[in-house]
N, C-alpha and C positions, 0 to 999 in steps of 0.2 A: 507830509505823507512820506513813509520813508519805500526807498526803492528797494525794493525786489531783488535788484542784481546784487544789493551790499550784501546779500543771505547767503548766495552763494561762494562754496567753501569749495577750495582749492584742492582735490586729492586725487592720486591713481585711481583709477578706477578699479583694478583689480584688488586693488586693498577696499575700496570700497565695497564693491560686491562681493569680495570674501566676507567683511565684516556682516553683511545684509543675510547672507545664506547662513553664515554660522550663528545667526541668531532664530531664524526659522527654524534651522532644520532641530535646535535644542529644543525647541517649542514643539514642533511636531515630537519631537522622541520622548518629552519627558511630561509634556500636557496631552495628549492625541492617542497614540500609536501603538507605547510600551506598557505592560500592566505594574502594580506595584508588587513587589513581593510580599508587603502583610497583608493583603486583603486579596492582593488577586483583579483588582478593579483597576478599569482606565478611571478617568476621571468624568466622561456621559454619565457611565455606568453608577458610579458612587453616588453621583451628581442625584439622577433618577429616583434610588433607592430613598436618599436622603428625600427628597419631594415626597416621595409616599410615603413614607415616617411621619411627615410633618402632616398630611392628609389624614392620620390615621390608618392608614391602608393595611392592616393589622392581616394575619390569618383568620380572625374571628369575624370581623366588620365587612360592612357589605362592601360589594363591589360600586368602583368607579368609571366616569369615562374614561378610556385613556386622551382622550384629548384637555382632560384638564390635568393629568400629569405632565404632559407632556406643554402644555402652557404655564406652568408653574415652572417647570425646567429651565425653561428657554427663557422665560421671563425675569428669572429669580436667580439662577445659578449657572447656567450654560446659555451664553447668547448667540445661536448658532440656528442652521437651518431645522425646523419645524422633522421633514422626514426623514432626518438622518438621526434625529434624535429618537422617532418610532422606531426606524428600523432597529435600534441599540435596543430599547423597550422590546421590540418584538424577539427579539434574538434571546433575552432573558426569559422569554416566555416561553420557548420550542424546547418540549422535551426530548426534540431529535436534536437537538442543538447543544445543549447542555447536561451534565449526568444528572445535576441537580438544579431545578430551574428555582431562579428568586423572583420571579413574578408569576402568580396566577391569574394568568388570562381567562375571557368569558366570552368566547367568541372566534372568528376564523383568525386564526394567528400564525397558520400558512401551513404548511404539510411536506412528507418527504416527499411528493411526485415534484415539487419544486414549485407549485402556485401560489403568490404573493400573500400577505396576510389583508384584509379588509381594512378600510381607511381607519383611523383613531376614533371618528366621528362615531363606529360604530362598535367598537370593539370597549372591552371594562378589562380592570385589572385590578389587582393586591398583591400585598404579598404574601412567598411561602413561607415554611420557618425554618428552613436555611437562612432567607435571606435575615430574619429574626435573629436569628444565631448569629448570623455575618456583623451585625451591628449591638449586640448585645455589649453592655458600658458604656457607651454612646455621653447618656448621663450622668456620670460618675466619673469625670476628669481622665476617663484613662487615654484620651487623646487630645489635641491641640486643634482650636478652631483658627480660623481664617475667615477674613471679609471676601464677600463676594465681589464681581467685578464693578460694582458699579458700589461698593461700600455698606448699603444699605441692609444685607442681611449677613449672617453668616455659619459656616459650611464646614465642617469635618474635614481635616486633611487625610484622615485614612479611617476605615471601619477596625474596630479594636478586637470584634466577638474572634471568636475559637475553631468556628467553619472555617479547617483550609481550602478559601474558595481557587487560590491561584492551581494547584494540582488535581483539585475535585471537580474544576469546572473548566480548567484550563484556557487559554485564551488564542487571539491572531493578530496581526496587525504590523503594517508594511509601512517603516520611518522612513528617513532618511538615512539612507549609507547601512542598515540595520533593517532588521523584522525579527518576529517572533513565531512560535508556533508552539504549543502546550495542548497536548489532548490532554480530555478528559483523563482522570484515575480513581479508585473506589475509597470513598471516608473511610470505612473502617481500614484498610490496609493502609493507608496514609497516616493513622493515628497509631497505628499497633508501630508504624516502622518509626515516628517520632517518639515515644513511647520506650523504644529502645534508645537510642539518641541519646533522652534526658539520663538513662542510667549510664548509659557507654558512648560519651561524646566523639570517644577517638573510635568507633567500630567501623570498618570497611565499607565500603559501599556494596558488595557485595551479600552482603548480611543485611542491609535495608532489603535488597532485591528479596530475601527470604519472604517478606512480609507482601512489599510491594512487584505484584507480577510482569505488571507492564499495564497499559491503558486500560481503561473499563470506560469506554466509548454506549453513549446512550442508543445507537443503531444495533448494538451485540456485534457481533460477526464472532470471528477466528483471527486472530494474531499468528502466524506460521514461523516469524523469525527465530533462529536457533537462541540458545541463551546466549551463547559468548555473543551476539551482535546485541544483543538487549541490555549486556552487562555492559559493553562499551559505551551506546547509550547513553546512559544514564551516568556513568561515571565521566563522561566529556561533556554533555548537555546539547549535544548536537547527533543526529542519525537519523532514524526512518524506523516505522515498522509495517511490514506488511500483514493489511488485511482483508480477509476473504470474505466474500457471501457465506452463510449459513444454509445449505442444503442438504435434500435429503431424497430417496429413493420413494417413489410411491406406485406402489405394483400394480397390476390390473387385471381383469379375469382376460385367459387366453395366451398371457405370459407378458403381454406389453407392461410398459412403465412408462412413468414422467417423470425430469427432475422438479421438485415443490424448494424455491428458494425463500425462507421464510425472514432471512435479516440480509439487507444490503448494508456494505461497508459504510463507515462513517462520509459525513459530507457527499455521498451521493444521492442526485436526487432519482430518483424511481424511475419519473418519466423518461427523462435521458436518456436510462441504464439499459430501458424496452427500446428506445429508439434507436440505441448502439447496436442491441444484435440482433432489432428486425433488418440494419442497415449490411449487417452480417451474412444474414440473408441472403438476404438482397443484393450481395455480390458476388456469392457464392465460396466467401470463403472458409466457410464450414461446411461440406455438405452433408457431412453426417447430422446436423440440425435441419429440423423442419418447421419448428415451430416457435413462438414463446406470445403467450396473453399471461393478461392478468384478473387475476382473481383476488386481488385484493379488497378486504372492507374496512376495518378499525386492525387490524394486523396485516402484515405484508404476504402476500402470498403469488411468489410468480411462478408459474407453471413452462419446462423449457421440455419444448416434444422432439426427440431425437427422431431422424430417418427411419430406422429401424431397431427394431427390440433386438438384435443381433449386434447393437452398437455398446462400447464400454461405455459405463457412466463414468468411470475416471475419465476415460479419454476426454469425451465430448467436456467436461466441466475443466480438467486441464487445459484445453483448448480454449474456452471462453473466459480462464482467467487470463491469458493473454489476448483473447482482441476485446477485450468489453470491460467497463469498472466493476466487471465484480469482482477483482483485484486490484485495491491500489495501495499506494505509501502512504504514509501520514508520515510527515514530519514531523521533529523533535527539536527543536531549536528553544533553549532555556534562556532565553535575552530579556531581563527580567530588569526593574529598577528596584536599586535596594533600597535600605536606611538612611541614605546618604542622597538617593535620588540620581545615584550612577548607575546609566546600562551595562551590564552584565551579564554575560553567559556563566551559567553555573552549572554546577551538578547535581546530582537531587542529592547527595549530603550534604550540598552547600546551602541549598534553598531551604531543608529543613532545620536546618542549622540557626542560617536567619530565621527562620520562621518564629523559631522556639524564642529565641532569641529576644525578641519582638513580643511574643505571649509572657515573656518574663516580667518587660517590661511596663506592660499591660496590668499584669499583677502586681508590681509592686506601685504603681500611682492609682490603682485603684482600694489599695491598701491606706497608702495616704490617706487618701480621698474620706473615704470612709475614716481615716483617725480624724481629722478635722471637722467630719459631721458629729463625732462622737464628741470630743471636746468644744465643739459647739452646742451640742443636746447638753453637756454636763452642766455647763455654765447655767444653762438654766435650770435644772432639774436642781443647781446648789441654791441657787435664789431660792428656787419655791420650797426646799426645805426649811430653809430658814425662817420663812414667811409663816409655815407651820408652827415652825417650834415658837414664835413671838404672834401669835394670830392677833391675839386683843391688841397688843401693842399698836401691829400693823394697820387694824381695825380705825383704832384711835386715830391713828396719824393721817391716815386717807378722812375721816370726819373732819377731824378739827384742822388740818392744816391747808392754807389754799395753795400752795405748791408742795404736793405731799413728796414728792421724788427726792427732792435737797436731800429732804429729812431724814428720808427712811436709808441714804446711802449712807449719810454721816451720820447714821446709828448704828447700823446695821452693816459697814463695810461692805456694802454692796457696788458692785458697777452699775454703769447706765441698763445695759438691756437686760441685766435682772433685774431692776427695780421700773424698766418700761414692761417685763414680761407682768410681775407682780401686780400692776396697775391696770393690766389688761385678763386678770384671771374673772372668769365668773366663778361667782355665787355658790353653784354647784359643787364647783371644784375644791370649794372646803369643808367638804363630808371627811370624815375621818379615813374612808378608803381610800381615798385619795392620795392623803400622806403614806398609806403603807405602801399603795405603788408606786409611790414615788422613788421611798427605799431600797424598794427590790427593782425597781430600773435604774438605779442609777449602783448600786453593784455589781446588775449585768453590761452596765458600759462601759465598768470598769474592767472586767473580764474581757469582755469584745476586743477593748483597748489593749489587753495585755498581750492578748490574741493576735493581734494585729501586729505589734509590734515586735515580737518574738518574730514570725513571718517574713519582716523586714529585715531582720536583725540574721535568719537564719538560710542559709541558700539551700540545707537541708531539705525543711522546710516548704519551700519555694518548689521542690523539684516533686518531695508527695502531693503536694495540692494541685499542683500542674497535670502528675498523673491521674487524681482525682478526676477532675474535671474533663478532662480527656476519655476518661473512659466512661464520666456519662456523657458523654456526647457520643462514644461510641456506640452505647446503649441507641442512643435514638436512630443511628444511620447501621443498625450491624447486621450480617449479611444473611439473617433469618427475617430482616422486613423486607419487606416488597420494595420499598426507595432504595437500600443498600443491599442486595441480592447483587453480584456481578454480574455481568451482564456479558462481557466477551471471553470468550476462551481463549487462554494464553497454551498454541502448541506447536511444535516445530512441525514442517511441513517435510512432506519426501524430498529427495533431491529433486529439480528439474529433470525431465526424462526427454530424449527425443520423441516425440510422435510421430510413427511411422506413417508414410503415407499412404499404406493399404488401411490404416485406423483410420480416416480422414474421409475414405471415399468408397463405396459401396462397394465391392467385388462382387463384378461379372464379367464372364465370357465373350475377349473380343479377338476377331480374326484382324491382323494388322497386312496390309497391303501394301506394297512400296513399287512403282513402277519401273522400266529401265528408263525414261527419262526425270524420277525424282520425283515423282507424284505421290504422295503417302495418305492414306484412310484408316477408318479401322471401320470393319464390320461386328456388328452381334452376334454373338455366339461363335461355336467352331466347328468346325464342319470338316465332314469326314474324306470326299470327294474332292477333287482339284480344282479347290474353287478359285486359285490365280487363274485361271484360264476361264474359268466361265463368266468373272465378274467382265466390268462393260469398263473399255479403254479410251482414250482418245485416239484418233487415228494416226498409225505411224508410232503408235506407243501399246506394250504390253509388259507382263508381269516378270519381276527381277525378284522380289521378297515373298514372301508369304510367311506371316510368322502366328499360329494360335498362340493368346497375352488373357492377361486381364486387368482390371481396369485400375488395379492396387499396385500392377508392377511396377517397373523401369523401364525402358530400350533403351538400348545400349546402340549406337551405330557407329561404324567402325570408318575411315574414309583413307581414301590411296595415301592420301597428305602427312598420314601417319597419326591425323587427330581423330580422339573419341567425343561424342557428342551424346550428351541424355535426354530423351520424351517422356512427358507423362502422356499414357495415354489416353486418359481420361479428358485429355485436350488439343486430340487429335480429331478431326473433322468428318463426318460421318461417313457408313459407306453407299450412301443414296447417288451422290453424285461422283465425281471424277477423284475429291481428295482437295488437297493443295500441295502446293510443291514444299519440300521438307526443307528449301532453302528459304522461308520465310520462317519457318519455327528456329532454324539454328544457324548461325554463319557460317551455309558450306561455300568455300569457292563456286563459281558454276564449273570453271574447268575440272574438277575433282569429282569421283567418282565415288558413292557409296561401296563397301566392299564385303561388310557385316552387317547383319542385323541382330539383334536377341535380345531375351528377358536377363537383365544385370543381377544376379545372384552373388552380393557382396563375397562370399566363399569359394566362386566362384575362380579356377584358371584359367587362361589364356595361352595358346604358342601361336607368338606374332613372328611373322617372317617376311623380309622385305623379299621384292627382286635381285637384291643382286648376294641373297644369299647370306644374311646375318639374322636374328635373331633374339629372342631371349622369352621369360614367361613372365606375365603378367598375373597381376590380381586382379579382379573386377573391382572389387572395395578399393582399392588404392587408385583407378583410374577414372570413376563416373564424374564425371561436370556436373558442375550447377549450374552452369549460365549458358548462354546464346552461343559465345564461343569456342566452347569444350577445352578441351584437356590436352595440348601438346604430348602423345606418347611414347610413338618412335621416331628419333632423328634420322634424319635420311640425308641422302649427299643430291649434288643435284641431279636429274634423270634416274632416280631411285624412287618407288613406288612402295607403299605397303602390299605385300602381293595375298598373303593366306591371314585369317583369324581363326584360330581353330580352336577347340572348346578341349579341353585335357580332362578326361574319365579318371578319376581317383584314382583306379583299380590299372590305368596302363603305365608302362615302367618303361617303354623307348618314344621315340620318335622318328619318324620317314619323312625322308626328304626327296625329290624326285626334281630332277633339271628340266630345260626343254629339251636337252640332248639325253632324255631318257636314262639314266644313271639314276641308281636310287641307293642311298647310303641308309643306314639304320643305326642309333646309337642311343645309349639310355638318358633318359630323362633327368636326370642326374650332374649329367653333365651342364646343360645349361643352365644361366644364373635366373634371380628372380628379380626383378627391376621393377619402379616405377616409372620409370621416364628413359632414355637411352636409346646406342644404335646397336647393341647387342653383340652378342660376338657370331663368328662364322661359325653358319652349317654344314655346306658344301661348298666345295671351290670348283670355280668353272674357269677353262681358261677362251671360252665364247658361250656366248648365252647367258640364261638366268635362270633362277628358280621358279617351278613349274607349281608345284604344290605341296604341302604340308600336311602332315596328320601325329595321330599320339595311337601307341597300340600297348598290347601284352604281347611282348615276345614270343612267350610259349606258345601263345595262339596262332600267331603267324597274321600272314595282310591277307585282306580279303579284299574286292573291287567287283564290281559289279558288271557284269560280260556285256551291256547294252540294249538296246530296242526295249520289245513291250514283252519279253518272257519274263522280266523281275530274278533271272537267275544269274546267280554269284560264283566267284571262282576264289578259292585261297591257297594264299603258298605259306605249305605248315612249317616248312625250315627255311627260316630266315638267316642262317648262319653265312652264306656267302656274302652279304651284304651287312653284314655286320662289321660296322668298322670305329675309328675312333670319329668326335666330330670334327668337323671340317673336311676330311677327306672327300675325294673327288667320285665316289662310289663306282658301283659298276651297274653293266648294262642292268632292266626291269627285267622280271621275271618274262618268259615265253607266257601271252596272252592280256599282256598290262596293256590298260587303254592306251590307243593311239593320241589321247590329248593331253594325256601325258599327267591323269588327274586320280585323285584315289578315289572319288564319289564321281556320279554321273550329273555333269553341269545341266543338265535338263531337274535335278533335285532341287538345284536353287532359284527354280521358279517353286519348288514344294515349300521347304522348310530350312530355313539357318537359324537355328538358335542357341544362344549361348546359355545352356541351362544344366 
């Protein structure tokens, strides 16, 4: 017996195991995973096809189990798992799956909501006449057979027919180190651009694209990719394109509407597609959506019920091509095995290129082919003439000879299977009619033959009967049948647009509340009375903000630290109870003091002023945050404070500045710069104290301020000319009657209203 251990072979390992992987993974890429480029088929696929050929499984003949294809498969040509081989079977059979299915299924063979197709046991199949078409010459030499795996039978290395299945049905599948990805595209545009091809080999890719538009996906949708990404595409063999649901507007008595989505993008399934934006819902990231069922029966039909008939239907359907698949990519990846059986990314002038290529050679060994049956029918059809022209002779020698064959060759210079066909003629067949068809067949095979060969002989030729043929096959798939009708629309889409976020969310009416210890609310609606004072505080705490908002703005808040921070308020807490503190919505310090509040009107100005006297103007648009943190906006030194945020009136042309040592300078607007970020330049120069307060006026009008208590009456100084100075300067004393607090509004307002509007 010999030992076991003499078997083992001495090697690195790593040379081993390279060796081991680089034989699978060619296995996977070039048996599994990659399609070919003349047929467009793995090798399940071919496999399959070729079963139901040999079943008869015709367009015309009845239907079968599919479990005896699928045991004839497995049994005879592919020795693999049982369900992997249906699921390949069933995927031929989904006309959501393919543009042109090659099997007709008779039974549940699964659906776009995404539920499985029923066992084989119960389901029948045939085929359609694409896949007819796909293997048309089959028997006629125009391809090379091969033994199966275990010898016994054998198998087509590639389908010869004229359906280009690899762009018409396009394919997927994930190798090793490589994958592929080929959507669907429409026969007729694929023939009309090979078509041009066979006459102008060298024409652009570009000019294919004339014919062919881009994918024609068996779900329909919208393709929105601009052309220059469509043209690169195609010209690289690698990209994406994007597609949309197909939707439409459907009105209703009283003015309301519903979106009616009648085609989902490819490769999605329906169910999901409900489950994604009831999950939408559901979390409230739409709220301009309220709804979405389905009403689907043998067509697709989903119905999406917006909030309100006051909502855009672009909006809301912009909005749901980003959070839901009724927008996705398809991928483009042309990783194809050629002639050669090398993976390859190509381009679609490449692929058609090969294709034709391929169809060339299809026709000229079917040309053969056919010369060889001809010069095999002649050979006979010259014995039986001859047998005519010497009948009695022939007569005689089949009587009287007991091995008439010798005889009749070495009289007759006949070969063997003339003089075996001769021996084997009935009776019949020596009526006189006979011989004259003999005649006239065998000078049309001489013609057939002449036919043939010229054919051969001419690339001319080769290229009209190629177009022939081509274009009845376009006849049968062209875009006025029902099967070749295109099915998606190729159109560029608008640019992406921001959605504002008053589109997004209802607008109404909310009173925004901010307390002096940070507590922030918002109440409904807005109200005319002082209702910081009357709503309900916690003890030791009362109102600092009052700002009427609604529910589509911004807030803006402004904080000593010199930072801005932004609210929705639509996510601000209601005003039933106390609020919450506004330092869990944004990262204020606790030592830091809110100082502004307002609605952010991107157009909006600003005159920011610290305490110790500097300055500058701000935009709103240039300073609102998006995050937690806010927006670093004036630097400050240390013991420096943002002191005033004051809101700048288009129509005012100075600015006043007022010390705590009462000084008040005036100086035009003009003067200061406009910053996003900085510590500004000087207002007022103090040589003790700081700045008091800030505001923006019209000159000509003069400063107005308000005399105090509960008369509501005002006092103005209409010549401002003594306090008119340059900026920075140290100003002079406030006019006779300027508040004692040194402020140009009455700080008991900003329990009323600050808002930057």
């Amino acid at each position: 017996m010999t030992d076991p251990f003499d078997q083992i072979i001495d090697a690195p390992f790593d040379a081993a195991l390279s060796e081991r992987y680089l034989v699978y993974a060619l296995s996977t890429i070039t048996a599994r995973s990659l399609p070919d480029l003349r047929d467009g088929l793995k090798p399940v696929h071919r496999r399959l096809l070729w079963a139901m050929r040999l079943l008869r499984l015709d367009p015309a003949s009845a239907y079968k189990k599919c479990a005896r294809v699928v045991g004839d498969t497995i049994g005879k040509y592919h020795p693999h798992g049982d369900q992997s081989v249906y699921d390949a079977m069933v995927r031929l059979a989904q006309d959501f799956s393919l543009r042109y299915p090659l099997v007709d299924g008779q039974g549940n063979f699964g659906n776009v909501d995404g539920d499985n197709a029923a066992a084989y046991r119960y389901t029948e199949a045939r085929m359609t006449s694409a896949a007819i078409d796909l293997m048309a010459g089959l028997d006629d030499g125009t391809v090379d057979f091969r033994a199966t795996y275990n010898g016994e039978e054998q198998e087509p290395e590639i389908f010869p027919g004229l359906f280009p299945n690899l762009l018409a049905n396009g394919a997927s599948g994930i190798a090793v180190g490589m994958a592929t990805s080929i959507p669907p595209h429409n026969v007729a545009e694929i023939v009309d651009a090979a078509t041009l091809l066979i006459d102008q080999p060298d024409a652009p890719g570009e000019a294919l694209l004339e014919f062919v538009r881009g994918p024609d996906l068996p779900t329909g949708g919208l393709i929105v990719d601009p052309p220059a990404m469509i043209v690169q595409a195609y010209a690289t063999g690698r990209g994406s394109f994007r597609v949309r649901a197909r939707w439409s507007i459907e009105r209703e008595k009283g003015g309301g509407w519903t979106v009616v989505v009648s085609e989902v993008p490819y490769g999605v399934q329906k169910g999901k597609l409900i489950e994604q934006i009831a999950d939408v819902i559901a979390a409230k990231k739409l709220p301009i959506l309220a709804d979405v069922r389905d009403e689907s029966d043998a067509d697709i039909r989903l119905v999406i019920e917006p909030r309100s008939r006051t909502v855009d239907p672009d909006v809301l359907m912009e909005s749901l091509f980003r959070l839901s698949d009724l927008e996705v990519k398809i991928p483009l990846n042309l990783n194809v095995l050629d002639a050669d059986r090398t993976p390859r990314v190509m381009s679609l002038h490449a692929v058609l290129t090969a294709w034709l290529r391929h169809q060339f050679e299809v026709m000229l060994r079917l040309a053969r082919h056919h010369i060889a049956k001809i010069d095999d029918r002649a050979e006979i059809v010259a014995g039986f003439i001859i047998a005519f022209l010497n009948l009695d002779r022939v007569i005689e020698i089949i009587r009287t000879e007991d091995e008439p064959k010798p005889v009749m060759i070495a009289e007759f210079a006949l070969n063997d299977r003339q003089a075996e066909a001769i021996l084997n003629m009935r009776l019949r067949q020596l009526r006189k009619l006979e011989e004259m068809e003999l005649n006239a067949e065998q000078v049309a095979l001489a013609k057939e033959r002449e036919g043939l060969v010229a054919l051969i002989e001419s690339p001319a030729r080769q290229r009209t009967k190629l177009k022939k043929d081509l274009a009845a096959l376009r006849t049968r798939y062209a875009p006025e049948t029902k099967l070749g009708a295109r099915r998606t629309t190729v159109a560029e889409a608008a640019p992406p647009r921001d959605i504002p976020l008053e589109a997004m969310i209802d607008r109404e009416p909310i009173t925004i509340l901010l307390s002096q210890r940070g507590w922030i609310r918002a109440m409904k609606g807005h109200f005319d009375g002082p209702v910081g004072d009357a709503a309900k505080y916690k003890e030791g705490d009362g109102p600092a903000f009052v700002l009427p908002a609604y529910t589509t703005d911004r807030i803006l808040l402004g904080a000593a630290d010199g930072r801005f921070y932004t609210l929705a308020p639509d996510k601000l807490p209601g005003g039933r109870g106390f609020g919450e503190p506004v330092r869990l919505l944004v990262d204020l310090p606790g030592d830091v003091d809110v100082i502004s509040i307002g609605v952010a009107r991107s157009d909006q100005r600003l005159l920011l002023a610290t305490s110790e006297g500097r300055g500058f103007i701000a935009k709103v648009g240039e300073i609102v945050a998006e995050t937690r943190k806010g927006r670093q906006v004036v630097n400050l030194k240390d013991g420096v404070r943002l002191a005033v945020v004051a809101p700048i009136n288009p129509s005012h042309d100075s600015a006043a500045i007022v010390g705590d040592n009462r000084k008040l300078v005036v100086f035009p607007l003009a003067e200061l710069p406009e910053l996003s970020r900085g510590s500004g330049v000087m207002l007022q120069r103090y040589r003790d104290g700081s700045l008091s307060d800030a505001t923006t006026l019209n000159f000509a009008d003069g400063l107005t301020w308000p005399m105090g208590g509960d008369s509501g009456r005002s006092r103005t100084e209409a010549d401002l000319t003594p306090w008119r100075a340059a900026r920075g300067a140290a100003g002079r004393m406030a006019p006779t009657g300027f508040p004692r607090d040194n402020r140009f509004v009455d700080q008991s307002l900003k329990r009323g209203l600050t808002q930057i509007a």
